[in-house]
Backbone as CSV, one residue per row, in Angstrom:
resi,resn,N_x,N_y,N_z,CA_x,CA_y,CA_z,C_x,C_y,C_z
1,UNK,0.834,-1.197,0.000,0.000,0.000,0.000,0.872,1.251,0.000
2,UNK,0.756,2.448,-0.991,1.318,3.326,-1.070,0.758,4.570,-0.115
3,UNK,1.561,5.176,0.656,0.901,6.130,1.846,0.926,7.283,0.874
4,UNK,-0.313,7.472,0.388,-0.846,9.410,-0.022,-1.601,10.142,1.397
5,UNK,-0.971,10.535,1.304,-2.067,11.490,2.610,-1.471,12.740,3.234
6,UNK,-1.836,13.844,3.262,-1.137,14.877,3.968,-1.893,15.682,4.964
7,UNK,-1.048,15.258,6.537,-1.481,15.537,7.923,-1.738,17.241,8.266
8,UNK,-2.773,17.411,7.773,-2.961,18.891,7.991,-2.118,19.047,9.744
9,UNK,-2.307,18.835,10.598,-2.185,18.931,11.866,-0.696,19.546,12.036
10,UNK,0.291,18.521,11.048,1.603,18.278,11.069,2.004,19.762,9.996
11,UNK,1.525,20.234,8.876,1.317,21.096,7.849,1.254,22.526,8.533
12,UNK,0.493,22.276,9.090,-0.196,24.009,9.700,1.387,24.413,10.766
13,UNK,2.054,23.120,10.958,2.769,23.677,12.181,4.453,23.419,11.203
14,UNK,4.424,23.848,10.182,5.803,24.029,9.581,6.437,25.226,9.703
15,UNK,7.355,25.224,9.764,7.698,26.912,10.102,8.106,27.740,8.833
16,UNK,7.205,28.885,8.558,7.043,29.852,7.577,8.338,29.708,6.897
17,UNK,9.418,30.252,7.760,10.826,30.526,6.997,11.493,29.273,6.727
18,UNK,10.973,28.242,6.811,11.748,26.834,6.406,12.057,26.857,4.866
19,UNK,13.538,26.572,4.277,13.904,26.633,2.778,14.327,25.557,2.541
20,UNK,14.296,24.309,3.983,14.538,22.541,3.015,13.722,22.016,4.556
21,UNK,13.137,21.032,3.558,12.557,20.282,4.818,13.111,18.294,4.601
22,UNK,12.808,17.919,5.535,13.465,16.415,5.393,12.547,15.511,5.557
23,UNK,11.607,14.639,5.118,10.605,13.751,5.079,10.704,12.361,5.361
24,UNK,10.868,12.025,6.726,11.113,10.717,7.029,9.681,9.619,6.731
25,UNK,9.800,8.631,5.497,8.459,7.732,5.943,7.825,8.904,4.587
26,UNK,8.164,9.514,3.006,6.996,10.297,2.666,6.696,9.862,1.837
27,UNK,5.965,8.563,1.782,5.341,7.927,1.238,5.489,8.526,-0.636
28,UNK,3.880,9.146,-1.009,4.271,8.888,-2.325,4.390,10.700,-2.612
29,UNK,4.962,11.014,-1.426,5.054,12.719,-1.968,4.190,13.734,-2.117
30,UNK,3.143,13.321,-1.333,1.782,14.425,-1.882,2.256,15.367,-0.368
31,UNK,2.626,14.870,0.976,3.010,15.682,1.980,3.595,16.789,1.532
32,UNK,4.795,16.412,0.903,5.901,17.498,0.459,5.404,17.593,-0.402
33,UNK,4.817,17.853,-1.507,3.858,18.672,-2.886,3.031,20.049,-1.860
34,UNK,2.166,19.196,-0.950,1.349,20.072,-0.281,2.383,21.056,0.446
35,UNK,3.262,21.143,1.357,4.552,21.847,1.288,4.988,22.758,0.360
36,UNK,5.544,22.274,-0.467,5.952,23.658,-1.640,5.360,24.094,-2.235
37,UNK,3.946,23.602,-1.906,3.096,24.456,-2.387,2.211,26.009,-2.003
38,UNK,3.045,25.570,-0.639,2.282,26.907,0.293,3.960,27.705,0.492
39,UNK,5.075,27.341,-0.144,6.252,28.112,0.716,7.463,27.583,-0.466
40,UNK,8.820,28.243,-0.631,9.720,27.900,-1.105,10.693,27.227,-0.731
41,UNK,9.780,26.115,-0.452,11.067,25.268,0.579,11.574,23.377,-0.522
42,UNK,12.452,23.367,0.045,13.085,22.225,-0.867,12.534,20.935,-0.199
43,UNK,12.330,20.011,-0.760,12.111,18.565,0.268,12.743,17.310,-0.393
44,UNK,13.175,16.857,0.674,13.940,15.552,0.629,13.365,14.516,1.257
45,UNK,12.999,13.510,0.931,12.057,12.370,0.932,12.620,10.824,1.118
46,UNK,12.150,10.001,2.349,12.762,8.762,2.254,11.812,7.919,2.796
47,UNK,11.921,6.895,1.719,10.749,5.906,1.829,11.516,4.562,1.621
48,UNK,11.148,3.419,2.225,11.794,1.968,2.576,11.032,1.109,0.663
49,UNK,10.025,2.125,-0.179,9.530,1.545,-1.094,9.883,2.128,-2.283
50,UNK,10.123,1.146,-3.070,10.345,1.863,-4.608,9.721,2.461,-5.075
51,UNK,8.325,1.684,-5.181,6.649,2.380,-5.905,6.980,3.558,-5.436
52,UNK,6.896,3.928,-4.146,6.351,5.003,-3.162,7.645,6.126,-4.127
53,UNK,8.796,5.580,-4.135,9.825,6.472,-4.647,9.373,6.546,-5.612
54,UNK,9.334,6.492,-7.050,8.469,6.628,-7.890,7.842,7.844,-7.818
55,UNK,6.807,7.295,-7.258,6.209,8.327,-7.205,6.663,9.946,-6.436
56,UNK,6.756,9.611,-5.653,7.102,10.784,-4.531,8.506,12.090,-5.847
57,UNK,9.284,10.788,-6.246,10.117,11.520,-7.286,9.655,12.490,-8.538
58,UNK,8.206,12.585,-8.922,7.979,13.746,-8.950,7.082,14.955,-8.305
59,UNK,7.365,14.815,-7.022,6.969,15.889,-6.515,8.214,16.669,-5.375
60,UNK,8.982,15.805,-5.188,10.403,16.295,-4.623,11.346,16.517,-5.041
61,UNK,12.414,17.228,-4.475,13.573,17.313,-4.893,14.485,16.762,-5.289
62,UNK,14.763,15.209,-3.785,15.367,14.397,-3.641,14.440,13.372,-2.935
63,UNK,14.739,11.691,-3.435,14.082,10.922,-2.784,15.065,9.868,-2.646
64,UNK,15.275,9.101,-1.057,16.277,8.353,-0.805,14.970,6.700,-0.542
65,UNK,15.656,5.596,-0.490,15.298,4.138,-0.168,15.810,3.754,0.575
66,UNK,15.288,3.254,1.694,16.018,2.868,2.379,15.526,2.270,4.045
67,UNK,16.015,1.473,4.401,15.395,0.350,5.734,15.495,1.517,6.559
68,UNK,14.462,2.252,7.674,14.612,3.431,8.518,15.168,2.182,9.581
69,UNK,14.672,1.489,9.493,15.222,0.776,10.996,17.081,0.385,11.172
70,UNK,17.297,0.843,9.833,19.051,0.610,9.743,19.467,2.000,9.263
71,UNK,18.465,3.049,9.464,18.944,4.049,8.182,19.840,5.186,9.207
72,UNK,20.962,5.335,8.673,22.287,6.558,8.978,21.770,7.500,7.748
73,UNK,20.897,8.942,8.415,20.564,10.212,7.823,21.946,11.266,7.739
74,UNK,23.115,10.955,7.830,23.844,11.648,7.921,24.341,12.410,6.853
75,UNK,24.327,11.441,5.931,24.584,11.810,4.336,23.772,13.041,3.771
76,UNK,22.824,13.285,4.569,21.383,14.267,3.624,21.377,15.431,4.061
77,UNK,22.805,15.794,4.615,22.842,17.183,5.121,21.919,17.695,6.380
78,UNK,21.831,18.990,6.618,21.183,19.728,7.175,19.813,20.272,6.982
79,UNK,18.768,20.406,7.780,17.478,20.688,7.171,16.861,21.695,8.141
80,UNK,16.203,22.682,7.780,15.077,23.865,8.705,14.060,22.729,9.452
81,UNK,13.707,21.920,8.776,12.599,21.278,9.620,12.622,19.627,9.247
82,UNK,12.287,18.835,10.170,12.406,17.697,9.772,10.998,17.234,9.999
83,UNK,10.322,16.363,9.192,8.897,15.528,9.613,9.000,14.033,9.796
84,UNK,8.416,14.037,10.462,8.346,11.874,10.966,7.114,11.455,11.598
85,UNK,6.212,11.724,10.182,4.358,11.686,10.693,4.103,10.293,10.139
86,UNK,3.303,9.639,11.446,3.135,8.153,11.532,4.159,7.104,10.551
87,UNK,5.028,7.402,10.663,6.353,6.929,10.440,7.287,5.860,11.961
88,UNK,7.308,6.455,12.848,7.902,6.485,13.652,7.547,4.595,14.679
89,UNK,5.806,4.623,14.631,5.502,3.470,14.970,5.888,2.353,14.638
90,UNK,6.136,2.078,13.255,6.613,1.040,12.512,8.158,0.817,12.634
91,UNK,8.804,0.994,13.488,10.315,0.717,13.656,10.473,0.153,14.700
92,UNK,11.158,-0.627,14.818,11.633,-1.194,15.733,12.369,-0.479,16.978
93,UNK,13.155,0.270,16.595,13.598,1.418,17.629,13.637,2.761,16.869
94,UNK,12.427,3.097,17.349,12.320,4.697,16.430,13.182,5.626,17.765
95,UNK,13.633,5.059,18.514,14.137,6.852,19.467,15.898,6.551,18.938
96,UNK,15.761,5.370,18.459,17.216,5.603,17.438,17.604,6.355,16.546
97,UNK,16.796,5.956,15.646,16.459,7.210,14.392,16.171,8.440,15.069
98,UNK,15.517,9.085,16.075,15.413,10.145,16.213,16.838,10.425,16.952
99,UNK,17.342,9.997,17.503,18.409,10.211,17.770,19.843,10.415,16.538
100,UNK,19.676,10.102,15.651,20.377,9.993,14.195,20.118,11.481,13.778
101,UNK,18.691,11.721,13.975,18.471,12.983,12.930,18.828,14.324,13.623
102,UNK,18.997,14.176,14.758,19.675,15.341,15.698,20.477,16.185,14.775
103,UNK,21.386,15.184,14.085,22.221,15.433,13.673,22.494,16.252,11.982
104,UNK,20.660,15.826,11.783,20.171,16.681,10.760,19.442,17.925,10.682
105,UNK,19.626,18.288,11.575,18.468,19.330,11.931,19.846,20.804,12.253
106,UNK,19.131,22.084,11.475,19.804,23.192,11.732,19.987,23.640,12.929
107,UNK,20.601,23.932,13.582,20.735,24.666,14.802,19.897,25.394,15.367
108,UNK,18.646,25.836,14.596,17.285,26.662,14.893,16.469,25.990,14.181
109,UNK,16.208,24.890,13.988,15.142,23.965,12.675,14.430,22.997,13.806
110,UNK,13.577,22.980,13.481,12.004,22.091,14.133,12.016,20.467,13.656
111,UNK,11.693,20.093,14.230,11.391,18.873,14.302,9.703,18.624,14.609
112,UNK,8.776,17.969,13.760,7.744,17.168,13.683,7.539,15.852,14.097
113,UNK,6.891,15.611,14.961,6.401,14.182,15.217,5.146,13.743,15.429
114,UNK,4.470,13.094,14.403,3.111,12.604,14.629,2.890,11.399,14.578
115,UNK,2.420,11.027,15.902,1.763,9.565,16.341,0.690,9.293,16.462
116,UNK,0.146,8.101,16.172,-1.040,7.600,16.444,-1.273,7.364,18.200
117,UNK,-2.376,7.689,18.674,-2.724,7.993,20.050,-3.559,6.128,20.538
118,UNK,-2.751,4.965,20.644,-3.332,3.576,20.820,-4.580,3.627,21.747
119,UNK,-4.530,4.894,23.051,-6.017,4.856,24.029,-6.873,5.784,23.171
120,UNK,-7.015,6.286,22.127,-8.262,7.166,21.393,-9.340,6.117,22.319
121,UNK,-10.414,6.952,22.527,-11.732,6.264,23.036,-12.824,5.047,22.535
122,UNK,-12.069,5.426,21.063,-12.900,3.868,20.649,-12.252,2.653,20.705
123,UNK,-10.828,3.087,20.523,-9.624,2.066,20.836,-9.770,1.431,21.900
124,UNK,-9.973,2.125,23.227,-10.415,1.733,24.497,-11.605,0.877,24.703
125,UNK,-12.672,0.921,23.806,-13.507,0.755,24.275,-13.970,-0.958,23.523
126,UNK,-12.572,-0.854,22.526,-12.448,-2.228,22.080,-11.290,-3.365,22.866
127,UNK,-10.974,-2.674,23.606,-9.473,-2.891,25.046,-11.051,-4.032,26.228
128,UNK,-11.279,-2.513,26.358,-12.406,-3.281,27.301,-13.855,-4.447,26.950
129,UNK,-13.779,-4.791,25.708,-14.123,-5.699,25.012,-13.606,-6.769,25.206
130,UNK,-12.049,-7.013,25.539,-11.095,-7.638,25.548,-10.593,-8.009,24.040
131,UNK,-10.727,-7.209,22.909,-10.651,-7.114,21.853,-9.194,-6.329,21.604
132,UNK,-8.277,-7.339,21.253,-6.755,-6.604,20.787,-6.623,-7.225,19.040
133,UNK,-7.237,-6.712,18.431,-7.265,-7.178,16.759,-6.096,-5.601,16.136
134,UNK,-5.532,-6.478,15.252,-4.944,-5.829,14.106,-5.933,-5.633,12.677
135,UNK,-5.298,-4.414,12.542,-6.129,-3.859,10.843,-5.986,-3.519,10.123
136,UNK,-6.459,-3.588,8.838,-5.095,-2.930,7.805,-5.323,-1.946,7.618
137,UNK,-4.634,-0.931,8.130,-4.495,0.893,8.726,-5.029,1.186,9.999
138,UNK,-5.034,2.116,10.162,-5.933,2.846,11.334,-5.006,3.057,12.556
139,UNK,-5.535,3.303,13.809,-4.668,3.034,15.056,-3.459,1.388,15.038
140,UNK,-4.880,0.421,15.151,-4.066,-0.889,15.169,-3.805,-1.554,13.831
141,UNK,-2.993,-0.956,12.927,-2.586,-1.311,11.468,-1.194,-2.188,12.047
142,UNK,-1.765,-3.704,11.402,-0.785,-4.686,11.702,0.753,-4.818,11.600
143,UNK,1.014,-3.660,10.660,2.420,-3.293,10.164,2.972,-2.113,11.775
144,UNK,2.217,-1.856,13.096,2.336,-0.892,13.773,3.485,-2.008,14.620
145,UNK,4.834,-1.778,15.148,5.445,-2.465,15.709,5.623,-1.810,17.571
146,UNK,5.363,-0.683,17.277,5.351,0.307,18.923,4.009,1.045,18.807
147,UNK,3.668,1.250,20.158,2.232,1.860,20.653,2.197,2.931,21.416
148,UNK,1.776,3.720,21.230,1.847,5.261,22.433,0.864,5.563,22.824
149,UNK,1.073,6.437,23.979,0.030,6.791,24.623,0.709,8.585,24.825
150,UNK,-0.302,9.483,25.013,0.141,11.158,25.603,1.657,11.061,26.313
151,UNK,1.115,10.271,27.236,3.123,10.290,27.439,4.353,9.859,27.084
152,UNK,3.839,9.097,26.773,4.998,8.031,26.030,5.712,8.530,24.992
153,UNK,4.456,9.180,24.141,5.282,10.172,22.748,5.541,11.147,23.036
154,UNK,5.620,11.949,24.228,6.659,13.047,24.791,7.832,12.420,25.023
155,UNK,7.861,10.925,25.928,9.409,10.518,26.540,9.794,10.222,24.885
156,UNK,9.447,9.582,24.086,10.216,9.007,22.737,10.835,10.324,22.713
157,UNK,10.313,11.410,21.996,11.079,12.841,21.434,11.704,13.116,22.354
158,UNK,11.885,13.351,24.056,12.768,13.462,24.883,13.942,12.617,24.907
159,UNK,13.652,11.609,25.185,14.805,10.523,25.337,15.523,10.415,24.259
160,UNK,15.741,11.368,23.234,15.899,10.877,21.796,17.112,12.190,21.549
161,UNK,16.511,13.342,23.113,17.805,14.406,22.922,16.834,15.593,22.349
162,UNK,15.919,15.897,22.012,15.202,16.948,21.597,14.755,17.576,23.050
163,UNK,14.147,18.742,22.843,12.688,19.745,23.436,11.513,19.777,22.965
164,UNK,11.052,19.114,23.645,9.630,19.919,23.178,8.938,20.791,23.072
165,UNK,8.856,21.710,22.417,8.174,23.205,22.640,7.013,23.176,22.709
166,UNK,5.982,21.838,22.081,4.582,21.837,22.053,4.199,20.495,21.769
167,UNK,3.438,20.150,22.581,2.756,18.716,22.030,0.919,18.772,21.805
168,UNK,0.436,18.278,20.928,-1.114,18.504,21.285,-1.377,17.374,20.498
169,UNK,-2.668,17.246,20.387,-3.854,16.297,20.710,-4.835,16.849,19.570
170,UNK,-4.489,15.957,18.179,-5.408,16.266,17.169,-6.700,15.721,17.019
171,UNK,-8.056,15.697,17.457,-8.873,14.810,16.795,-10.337,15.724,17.348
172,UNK,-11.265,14.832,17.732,-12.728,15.319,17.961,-13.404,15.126,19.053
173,UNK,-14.282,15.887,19.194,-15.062,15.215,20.529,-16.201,14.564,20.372
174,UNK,-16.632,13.472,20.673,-18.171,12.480,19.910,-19.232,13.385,20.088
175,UNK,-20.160,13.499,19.009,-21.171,14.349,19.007,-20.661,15.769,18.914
176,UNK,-19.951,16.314,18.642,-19.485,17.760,18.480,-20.084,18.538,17.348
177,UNK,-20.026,18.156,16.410,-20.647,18.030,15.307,-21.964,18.247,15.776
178,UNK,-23.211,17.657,16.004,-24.497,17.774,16.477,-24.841,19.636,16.698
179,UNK,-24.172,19.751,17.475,-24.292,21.763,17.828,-24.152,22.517,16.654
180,UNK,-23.311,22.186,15.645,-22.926,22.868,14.491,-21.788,24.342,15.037
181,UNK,-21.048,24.733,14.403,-19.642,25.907,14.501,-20.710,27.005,15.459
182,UNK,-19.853,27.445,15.651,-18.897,27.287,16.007,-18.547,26.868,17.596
183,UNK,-19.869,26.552,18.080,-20.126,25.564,19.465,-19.260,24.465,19.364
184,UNK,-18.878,23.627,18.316,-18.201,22.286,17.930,-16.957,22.480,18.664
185,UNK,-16.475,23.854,17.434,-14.825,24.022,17.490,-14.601,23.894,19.559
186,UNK,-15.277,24.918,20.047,-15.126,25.353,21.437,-15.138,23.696,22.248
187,UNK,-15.792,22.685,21.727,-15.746,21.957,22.783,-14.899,20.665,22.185
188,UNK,-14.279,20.374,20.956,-13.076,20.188,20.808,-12.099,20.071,21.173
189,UNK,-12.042,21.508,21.256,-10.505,22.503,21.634,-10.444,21.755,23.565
190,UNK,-11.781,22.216,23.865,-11.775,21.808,25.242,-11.992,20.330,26.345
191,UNK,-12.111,19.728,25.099,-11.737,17.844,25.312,-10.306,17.951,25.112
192,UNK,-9.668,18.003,24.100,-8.607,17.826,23.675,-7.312,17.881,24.621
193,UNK,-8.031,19.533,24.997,-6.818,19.944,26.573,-7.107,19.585,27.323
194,UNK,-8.508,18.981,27.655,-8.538,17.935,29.207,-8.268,17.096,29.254
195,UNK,-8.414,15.897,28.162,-8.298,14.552,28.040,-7.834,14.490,26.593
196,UNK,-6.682,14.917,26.420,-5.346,14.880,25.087,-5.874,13.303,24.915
197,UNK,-5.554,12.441,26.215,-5.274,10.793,25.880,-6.117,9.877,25.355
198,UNK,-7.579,11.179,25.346,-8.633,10.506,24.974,-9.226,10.878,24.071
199,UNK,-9.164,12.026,23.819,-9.926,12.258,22.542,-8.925,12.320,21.596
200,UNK,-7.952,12.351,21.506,-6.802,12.652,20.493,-6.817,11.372,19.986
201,UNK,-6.801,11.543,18.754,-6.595,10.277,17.657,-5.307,10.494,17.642
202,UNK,-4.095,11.781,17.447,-3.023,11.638,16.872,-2.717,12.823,17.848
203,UNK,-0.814,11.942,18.197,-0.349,13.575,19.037,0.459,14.381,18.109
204,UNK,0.776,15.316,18.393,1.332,16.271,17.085,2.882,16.949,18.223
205,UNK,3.569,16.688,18.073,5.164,17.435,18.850,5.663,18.034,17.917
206,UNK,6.270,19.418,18.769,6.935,20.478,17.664,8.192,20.389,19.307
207,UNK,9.577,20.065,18.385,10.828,19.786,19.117,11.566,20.677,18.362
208,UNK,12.738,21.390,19.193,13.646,21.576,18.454,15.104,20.658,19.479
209,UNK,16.153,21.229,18.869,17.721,20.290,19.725,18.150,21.422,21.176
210,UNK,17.595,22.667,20.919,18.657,23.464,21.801,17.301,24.562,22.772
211,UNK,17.683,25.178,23.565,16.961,25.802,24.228,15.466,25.192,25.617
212,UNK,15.409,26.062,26.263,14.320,26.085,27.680,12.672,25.146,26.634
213,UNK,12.433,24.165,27.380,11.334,23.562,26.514,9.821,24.172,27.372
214,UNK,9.097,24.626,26.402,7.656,24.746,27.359,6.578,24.230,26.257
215,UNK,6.329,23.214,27.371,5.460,22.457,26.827,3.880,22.662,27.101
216,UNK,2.788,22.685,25.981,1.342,23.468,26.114,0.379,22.279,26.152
């Protein structure tokens, strides 16, 4: 299966002045299309699939192949921002790799990390079923080799040598929708910051390598 999809969540939080970005996991390139398409920034792309390269090769700059679970980023230079959206689960030791890319990242350049949230509330509510099934995609997509929870994907990006400047909690609140806007947005926003672990389908971290971390 070729990954098209681009994580608004992860998008909205690129930083304006970024002029190369680094795409860990970018599937077939529509992420980074959607990218230079809003900004003049360069992207470099690495995917473990040929197809996916293929494709992704025309909408990037540069596109590398390659096993992330063995992969040395050292070669690919320096980058304003790096992304590693639902990428990160599927490795065997992803705080390795994040630990690798330290070493890619500008001295003032951001780092992205988006995970799938394993307690989302429906997830849970198939836990307490006693229901642990794999699927092909979603939270429990059988190809998922690590599982997070709100904290856990703060310690990964910590333990890995980053800051976190921001972590949040992308998703919905059940029935939100029903009230219609802009009542929805307000009680969203206000699940999200009470119970990140629960209503969040996906956590969203904005890291950089250097400086005081405050986390929202």
């Amino acid at each position: 299966m070729i990954y098209q999809s681009v994580n608004q969540a992860v998008l909205q939080r690129i930083p304006s002045g970024a002029t190369s970005l680094l795409d860990i996991g970018c599937g077939g390139g529509v992420f980074g299309a959607a990218v230079k398409a809003v900004m003049p920034c360069s992207v470099v792309g690495v995917t473990y699939s040929d197809a996916e390269a293929v494709l992704a090769g025309r909408h990037l700059d540069r596109v590398e192949v390659a096993d992330l679970n063995h992969f040395d980023p050292a070669g690919l230079g320096r980058f304003d921002c790096i992304v590693c959206s639902h990428v990160l689960e599927h490795l065997l030791d992803p705080q390795q790799l994040l630990s690798r890319l330290r070493h890619c990242l500008a001295p003032k350049g951001t780092l992205l990390v988006a995970l799938p949230n394993v307690l989302f509330w429906k997830q849970r509510l198939q836990f307490l079923r006693g229901r642990f099934r794999y699927t092909d995609g979603g939270l429990m997509d059988r190809t998922h080799i690590r599982f997070f929870d709100w904290d856990s994907a703060e310690s990964l990006v910590r333990e890995s040598g980053f800051e976190v400047r921001e972590r949040a909690a992308d998703g919905i609140f059940p029935l939100s929708r029903v009230v219609g806007q802009p009542l929805s947005k307000w009680i969203d926003q206000r699940a999200l910051s009470q119970f990140p672990g629960v209503f969040g389908v996906q956590f969203v971290l904005v890291a950089t390598t250097a400086g005081l971390a405050t986390v929202l």
